[in-house]
DSSP file (Angstrom, degrees, kcal/mol; ACC not computed):
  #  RESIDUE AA STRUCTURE BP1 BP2  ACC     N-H-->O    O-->H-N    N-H-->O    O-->H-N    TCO  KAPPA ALPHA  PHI   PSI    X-CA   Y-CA   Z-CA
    1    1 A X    >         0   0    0      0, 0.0     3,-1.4     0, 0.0     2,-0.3   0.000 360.0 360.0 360.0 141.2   18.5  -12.8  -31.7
    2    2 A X  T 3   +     0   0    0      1,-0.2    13,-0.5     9,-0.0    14,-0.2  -0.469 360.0   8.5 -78.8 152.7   16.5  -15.6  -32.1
    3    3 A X  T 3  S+     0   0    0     -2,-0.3     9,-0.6    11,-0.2     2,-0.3   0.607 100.7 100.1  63.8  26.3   12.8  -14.3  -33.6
    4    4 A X  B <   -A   11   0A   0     -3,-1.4     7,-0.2     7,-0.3    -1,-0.2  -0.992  69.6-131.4-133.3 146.8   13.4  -11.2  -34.3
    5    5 A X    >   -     0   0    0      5,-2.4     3,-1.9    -2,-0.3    -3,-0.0  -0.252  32.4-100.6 -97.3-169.2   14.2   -9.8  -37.8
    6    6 A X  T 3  S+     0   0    0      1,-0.2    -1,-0.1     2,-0.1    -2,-0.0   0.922 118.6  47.1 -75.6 -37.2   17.3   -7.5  -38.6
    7    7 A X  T 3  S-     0   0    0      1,-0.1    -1,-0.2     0, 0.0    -2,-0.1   0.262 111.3-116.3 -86.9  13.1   15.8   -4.6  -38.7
    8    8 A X  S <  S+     0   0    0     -3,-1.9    -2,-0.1     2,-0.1     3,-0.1   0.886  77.7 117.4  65.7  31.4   13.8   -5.0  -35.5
    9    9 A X  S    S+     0   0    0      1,-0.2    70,-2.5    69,-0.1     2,-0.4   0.838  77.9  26.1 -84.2 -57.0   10.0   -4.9  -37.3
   10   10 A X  E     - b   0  79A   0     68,-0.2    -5,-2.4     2,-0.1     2,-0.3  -0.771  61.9-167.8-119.2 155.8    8.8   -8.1  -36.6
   11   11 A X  E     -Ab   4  80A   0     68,-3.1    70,-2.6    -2,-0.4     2,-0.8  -0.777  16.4-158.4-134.7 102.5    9.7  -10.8  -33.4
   12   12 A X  E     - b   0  81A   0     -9,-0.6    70,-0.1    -2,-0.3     3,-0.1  -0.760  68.2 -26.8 -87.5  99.9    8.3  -13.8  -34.3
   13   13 A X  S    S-     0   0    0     68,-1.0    -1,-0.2    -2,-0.8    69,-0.1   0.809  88.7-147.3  93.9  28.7    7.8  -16.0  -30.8
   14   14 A X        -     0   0    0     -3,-0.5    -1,-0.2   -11,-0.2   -11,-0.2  -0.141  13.9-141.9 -85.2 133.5   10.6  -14.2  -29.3
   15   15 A X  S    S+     0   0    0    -13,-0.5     2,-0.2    -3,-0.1    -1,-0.2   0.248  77.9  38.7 -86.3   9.4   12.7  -16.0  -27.0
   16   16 A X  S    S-     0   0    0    -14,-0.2    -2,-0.0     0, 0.0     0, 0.0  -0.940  99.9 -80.0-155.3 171.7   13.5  -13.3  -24.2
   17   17 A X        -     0   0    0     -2,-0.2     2,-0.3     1,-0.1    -2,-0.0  -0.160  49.2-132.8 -97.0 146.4   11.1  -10.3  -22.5
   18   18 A X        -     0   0    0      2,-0.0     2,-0.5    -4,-0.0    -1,-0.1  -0.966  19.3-155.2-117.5 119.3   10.8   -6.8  -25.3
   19   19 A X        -     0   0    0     -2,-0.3     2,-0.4     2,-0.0     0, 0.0  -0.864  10.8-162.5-107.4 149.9   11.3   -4.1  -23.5
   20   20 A X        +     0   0    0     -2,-0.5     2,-0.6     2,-0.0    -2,-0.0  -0.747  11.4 176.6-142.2 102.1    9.9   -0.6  -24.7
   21   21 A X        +     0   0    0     -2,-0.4     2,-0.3     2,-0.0    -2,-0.0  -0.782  19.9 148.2 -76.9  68.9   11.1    2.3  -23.4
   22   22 A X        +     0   0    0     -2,-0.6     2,-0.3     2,-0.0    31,-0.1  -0.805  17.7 163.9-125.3 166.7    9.3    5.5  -25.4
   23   23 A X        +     0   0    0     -2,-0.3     2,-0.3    29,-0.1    29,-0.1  -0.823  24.1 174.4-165.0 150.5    8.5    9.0  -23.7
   24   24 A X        -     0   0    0     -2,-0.3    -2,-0.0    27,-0.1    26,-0.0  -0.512  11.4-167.5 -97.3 126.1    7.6   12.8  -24.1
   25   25 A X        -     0   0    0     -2,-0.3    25,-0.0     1,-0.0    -2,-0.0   0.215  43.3-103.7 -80.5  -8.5    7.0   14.4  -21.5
   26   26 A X        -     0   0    0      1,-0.3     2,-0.3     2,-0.0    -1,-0.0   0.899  54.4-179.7  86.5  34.0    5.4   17.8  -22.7
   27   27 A X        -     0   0    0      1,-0.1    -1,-0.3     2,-0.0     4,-0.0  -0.764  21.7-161.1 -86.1 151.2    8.7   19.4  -22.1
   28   28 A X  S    S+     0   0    0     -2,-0.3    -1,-0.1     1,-0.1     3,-0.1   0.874  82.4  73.7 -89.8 -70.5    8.5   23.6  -23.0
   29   29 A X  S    S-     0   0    0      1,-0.1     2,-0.2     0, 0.0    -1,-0.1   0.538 102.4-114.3 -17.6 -68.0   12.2   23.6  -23.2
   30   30 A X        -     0   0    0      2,-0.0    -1,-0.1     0, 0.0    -2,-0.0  -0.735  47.8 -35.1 132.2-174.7   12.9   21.9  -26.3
   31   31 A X        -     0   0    0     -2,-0.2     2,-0.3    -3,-0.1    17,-0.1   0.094  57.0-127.2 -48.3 169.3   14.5   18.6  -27.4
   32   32 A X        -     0   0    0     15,-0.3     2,-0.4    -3,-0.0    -1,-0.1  -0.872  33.2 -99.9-123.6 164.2   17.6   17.3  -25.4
   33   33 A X        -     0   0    0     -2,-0.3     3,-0.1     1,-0.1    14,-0.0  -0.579  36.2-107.5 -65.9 114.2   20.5   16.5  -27.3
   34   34 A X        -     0   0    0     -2,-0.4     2,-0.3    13,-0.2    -1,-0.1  -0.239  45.5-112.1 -50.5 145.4   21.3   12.5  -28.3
   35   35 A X        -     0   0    0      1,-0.1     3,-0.1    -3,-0.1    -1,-0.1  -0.451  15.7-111.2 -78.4 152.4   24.1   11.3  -26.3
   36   36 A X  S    S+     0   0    0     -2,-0.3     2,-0.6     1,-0.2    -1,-0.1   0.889  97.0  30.3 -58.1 -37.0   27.1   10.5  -27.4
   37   37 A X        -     0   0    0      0, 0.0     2,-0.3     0, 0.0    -1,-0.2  -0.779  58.7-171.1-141.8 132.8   26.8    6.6  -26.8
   38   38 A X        -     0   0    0     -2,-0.6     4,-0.1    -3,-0.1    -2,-0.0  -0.573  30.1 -92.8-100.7 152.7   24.0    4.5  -26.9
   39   39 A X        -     0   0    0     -2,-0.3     3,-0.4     1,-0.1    -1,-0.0  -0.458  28.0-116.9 -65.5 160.5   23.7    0.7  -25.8
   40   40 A X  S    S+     0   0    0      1,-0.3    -1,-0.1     3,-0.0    -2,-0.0   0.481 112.9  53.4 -91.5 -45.3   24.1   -2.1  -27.9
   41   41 A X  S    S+     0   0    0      2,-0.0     2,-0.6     0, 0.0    -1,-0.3  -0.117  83.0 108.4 -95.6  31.2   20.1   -3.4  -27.3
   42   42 A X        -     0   0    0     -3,-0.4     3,-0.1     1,-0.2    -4,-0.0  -0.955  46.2-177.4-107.8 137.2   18.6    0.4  -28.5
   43   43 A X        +     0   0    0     -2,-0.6    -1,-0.2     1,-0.2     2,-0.2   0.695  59.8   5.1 -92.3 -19.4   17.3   -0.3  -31.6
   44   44 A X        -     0   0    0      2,-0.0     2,-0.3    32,-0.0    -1,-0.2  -0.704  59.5-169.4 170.0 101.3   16.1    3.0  -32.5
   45   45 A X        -     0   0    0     -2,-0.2     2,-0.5    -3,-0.1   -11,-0.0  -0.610   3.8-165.4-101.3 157.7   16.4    6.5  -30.9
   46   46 A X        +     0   0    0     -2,-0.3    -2,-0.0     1,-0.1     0, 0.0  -0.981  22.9 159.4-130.9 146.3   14.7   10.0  -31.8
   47   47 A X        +     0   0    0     -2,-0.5   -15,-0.3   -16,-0.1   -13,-0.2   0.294  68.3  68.1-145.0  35.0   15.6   13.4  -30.7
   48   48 A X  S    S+     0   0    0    -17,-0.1     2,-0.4     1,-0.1   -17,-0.1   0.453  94.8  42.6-110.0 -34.6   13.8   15.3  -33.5
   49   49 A X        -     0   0    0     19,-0.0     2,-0.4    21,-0.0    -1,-0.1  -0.840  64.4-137.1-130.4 159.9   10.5   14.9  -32.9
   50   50 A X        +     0   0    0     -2,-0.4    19,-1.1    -3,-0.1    20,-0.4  -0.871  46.9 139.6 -99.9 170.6    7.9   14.8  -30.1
   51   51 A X        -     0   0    0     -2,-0.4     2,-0.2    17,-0.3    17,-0.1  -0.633  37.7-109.1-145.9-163.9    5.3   11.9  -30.5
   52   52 A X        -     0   0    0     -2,-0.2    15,-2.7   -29,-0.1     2,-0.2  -0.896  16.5-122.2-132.2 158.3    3.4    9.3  -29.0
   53   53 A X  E     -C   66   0A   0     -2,-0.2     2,-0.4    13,-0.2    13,-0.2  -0.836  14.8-173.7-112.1 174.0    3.0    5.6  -28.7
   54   54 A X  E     -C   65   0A   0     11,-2.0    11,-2.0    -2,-0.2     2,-0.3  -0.976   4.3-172.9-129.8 158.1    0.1    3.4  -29.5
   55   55 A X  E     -C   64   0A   0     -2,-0.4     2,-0.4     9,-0.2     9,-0.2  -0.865   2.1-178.0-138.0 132.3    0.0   -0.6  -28.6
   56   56 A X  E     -C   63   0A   0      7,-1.6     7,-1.4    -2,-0.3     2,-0.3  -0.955  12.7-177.5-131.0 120.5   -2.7   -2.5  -29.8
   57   57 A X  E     -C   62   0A   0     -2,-0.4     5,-0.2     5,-0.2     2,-0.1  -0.866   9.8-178.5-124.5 161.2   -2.7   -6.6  -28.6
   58   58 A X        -     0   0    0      3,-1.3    -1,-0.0    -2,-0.3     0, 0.0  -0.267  56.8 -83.1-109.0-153.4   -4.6   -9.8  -29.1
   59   59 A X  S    S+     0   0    0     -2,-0.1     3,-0.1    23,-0.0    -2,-0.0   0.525 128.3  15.2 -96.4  -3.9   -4.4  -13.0  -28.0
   60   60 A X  S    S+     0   0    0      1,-0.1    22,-2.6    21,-0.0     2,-0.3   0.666 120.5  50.9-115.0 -44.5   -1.7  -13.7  -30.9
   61   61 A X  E     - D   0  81A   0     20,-0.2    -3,-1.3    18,-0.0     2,-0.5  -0.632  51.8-174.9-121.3 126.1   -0.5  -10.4  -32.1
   62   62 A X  E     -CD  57  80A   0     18,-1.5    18,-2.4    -2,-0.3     2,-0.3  -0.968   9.2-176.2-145.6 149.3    1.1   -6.6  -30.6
   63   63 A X  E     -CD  56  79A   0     -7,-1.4    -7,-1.6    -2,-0.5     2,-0.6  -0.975   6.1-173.8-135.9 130.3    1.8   -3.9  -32.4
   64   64 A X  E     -CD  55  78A   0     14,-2.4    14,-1.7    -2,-0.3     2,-0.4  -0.912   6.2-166.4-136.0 151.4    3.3   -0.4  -31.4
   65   65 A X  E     -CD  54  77A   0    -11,-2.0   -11,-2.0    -2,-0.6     2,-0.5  -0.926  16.8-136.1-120.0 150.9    3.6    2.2  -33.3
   66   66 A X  E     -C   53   0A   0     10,-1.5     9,-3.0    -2,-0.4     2,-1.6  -0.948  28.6-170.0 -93.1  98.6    5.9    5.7  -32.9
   67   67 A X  E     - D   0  74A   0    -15,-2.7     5,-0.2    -2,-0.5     7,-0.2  -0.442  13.1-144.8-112.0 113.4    3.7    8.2  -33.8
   68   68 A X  E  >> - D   0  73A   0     -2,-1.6     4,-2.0     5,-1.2     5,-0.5  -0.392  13.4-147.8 -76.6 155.6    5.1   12.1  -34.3
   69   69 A X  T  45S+     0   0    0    -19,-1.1   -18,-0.2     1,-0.2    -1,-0.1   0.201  82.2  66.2-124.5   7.6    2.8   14.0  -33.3
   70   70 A X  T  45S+     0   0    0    -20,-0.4    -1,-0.2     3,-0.1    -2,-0.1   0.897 128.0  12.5 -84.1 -41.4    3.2   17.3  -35.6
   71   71 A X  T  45S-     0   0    0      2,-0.1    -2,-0.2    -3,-0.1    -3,-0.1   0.565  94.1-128.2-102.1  -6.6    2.2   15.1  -38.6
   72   72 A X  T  <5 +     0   0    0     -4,-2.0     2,-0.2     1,-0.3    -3,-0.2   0.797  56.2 150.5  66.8  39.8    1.0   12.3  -37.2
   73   73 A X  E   < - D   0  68A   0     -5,-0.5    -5,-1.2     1,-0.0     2,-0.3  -0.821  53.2-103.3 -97.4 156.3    3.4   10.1  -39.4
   74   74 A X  E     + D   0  67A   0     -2,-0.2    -7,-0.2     1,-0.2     3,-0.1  -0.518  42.3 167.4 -96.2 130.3    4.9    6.6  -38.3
   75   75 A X  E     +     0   0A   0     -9,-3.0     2,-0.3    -2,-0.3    -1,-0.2   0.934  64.8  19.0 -83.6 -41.7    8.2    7.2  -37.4
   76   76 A X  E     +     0   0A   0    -10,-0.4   -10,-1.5   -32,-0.0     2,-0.4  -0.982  66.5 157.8-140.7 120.5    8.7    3.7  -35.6
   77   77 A X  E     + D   0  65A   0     -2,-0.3     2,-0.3   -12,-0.3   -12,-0.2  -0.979  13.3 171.7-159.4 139.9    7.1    0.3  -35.5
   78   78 A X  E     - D   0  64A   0    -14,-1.7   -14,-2.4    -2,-0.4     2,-0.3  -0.994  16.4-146.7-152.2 163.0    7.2   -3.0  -34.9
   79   79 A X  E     -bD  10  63A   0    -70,-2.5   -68,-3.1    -2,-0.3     2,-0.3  -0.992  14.3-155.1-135.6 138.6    4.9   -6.1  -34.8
   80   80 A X  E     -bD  11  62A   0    -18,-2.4   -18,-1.5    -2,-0.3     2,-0.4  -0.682   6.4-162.2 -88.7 144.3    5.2   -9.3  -32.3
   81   81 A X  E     +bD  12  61A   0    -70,-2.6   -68,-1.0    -2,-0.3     2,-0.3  -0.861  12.8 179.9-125.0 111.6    3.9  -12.7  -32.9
   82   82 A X        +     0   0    0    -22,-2.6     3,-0.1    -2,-0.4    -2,-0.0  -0.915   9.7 177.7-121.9 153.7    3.3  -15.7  -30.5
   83   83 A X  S    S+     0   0    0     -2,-0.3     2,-0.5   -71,-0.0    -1,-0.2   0.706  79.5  75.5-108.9 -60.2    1.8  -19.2  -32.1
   84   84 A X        +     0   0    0      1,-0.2   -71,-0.1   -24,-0.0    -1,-0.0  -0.392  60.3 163.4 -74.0  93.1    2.2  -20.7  -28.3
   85   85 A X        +     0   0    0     -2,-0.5    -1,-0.2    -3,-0.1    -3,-0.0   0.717  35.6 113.3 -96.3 -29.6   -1.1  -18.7  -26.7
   86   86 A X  S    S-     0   0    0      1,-0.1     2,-0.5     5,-0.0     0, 0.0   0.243  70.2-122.0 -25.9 177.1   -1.3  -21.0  -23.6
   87   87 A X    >   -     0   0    0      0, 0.0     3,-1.0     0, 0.0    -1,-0.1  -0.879  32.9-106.0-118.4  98.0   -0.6  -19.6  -20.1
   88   88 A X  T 3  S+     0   0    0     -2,-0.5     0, 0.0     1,-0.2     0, 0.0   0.146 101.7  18.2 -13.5 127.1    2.2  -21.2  -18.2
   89   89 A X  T 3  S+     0   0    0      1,-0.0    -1,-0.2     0, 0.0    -3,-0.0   0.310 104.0  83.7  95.5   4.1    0.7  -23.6  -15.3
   90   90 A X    <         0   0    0     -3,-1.0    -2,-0.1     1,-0.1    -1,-0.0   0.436 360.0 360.0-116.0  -5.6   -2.8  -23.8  -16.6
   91   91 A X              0   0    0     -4,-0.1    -1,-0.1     0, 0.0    -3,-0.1   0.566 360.0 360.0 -67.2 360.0   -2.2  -27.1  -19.4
């Protein structure tokens, strides 16, 4: 993909919409079981721990972090970059 690196950390400029999908819900129950197949565009599932997320932006720069939330270590992260700050329609 163009601007993004293989291991899905950084997307520099990235040339279609990042989508981020994270959740716990405070379920009692326990964890759910991964499914047997995931799509092609998941970069990166958990089904070990509960967490949080955090996203922190500028006018250049976003950052999200996975954070689990027994030890409050980063499971999962990644950082974006755009050079092109303009806003379409406004030049």
């Amino acid at each position: 993909m163009d601007g993004v690196s293989k291991d899905y950390k950084v997307y520099d400029n990235p040339q279609a919409p990042v989508h981020i999908l994270t959740g716990g819900a405070g379920q009692v129950e326990g964890l759910s079981k991964p499914p047997t197949n995931t799509a092609s565009w998941n970069a990166v599932s958990d089904y070990k721990h509960f967490g949080y997320s955090t996203l922190e932006a500028n006018r250049t720069t976003l950052s999200w972090k996975y954070i689990i939330s027994s030890d409050q270590t980063v499971q999962d992260e990644f950082v974006m970059y755009k050079t092109d700050t303009r806003i379409k329609g406004s030049e």
